[in-house]
C-alpha positions in Angstrom: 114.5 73.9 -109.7 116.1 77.2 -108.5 116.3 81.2 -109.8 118.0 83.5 -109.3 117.2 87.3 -110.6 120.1 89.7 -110.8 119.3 93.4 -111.3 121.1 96.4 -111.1 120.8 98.0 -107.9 121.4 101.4 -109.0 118.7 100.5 -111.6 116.3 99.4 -109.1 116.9 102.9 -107.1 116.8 105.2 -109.9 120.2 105.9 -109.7 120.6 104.4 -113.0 119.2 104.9 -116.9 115.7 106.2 -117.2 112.2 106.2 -115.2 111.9 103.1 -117.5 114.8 100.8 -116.9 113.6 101.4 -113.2 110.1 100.9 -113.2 110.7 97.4 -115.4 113.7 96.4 -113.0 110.8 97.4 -110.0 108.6 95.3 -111.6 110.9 92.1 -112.1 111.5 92.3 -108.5 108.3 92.5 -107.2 107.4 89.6 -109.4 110.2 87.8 -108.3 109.5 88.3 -104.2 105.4 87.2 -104.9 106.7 83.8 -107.0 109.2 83.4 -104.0 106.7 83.5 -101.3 104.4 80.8 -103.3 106.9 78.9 -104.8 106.5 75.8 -103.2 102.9 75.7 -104.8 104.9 75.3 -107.9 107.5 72.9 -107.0 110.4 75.7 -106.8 113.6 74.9 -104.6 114.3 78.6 -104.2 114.0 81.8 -105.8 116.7 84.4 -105.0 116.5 88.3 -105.6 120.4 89.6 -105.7 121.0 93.7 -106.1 124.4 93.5 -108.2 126.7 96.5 -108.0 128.9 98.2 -110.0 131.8 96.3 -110.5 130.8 92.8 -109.5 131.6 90.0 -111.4 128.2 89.2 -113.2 126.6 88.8 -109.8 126.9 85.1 -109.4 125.5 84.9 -105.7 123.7 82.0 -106.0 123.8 79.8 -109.5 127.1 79.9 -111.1 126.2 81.6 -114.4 127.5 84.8 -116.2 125.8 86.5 -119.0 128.3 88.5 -121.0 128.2 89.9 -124.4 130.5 92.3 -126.8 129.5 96.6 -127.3 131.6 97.9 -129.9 135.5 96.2 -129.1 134.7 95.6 -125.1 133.3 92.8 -123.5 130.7 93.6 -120.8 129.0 91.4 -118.4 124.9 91.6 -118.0 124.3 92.5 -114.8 120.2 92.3 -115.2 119.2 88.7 -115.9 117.2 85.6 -114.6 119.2 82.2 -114.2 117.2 79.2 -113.8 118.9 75.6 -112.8 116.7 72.0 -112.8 117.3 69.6 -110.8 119.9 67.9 -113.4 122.2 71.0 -113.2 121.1 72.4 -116.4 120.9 76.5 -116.6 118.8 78.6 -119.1 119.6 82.4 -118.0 117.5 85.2 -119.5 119.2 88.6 -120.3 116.4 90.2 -121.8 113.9 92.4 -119.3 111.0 91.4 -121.4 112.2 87.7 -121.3 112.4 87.9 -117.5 109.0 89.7 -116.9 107.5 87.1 -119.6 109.2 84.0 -117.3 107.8 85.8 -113.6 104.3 86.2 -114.8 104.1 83.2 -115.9 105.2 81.8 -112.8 102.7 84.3 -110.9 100.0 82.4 -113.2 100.9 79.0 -112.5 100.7 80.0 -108.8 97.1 81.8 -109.1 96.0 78.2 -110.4 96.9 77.0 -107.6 95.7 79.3 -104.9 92.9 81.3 -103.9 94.9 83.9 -103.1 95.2 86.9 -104.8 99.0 87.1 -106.2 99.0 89.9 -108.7 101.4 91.8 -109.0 100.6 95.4 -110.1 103.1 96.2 -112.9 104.1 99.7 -114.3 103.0 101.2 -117.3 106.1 100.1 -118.4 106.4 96.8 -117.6 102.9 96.1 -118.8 104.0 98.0 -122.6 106.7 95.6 -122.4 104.5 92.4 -122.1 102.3 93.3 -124.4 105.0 94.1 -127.6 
């Protein structure tokens, strides 16, 4: 299996929306770079991290999937989402922050079971509210 996480990197460096939107896109990748450095422990292919800019197309760097949706009469493409592919080709992508977190942390728990390593990830205040709703 491989997964890749998009985010906005204007998001991720505050350049973008609120303290919130960054802390939880800070918190997806930081979850995202601990499962990648464990993930063979849980049978992961590869795991990559890609900062999408403004005017990319979706930021398909890696799996070949676009997330796009409708606001008002305008079609706009996600540009924060987690795309998984097995090993048959089949994608599931994940739009939703809360859906991504929910994905990473579980991941993150998978790979404590397997390790006597400490991989927590510390998340914000806001990444944490977001889990628990």
């Amino acid at each position: 299996m491989r997964m890749e996480l998009r985010v906005c990197k204007h998001c991720y460096e505050g350049e973008h929306g609120n303290g919130e939107k960054t802390a939880v896109t800070r918190d997806m990748v930081n979850c995202a770079r601990r499962v990648r450095e464990y993930k063979d422990l849980i049978g992961l292919e590869a795991l990559y991290v890609t900062m999408v800019e403004e005017g990319d197309a979706g930021g398909a760097e890696a799996l070949p999937a676009i997330v796009a949706g409708i606001e008002g009469s305008q079609i706009t493409l996600a540009d924060t989402q987690l795309v998984m592919e097995d090993a048959n080709g089949n994608m599931l992508v994940y739009p939703e922050p809360e859906d991504v977190l929910e994905v990473l942390t579980r991941n993150l728990d998978q790979i404590a079971n397997q390790t006597r390593q400490d991989v927590t990830v510390e998340l914000s205040p806001e990444g944490a509210e977001l889990l628990s709703a």
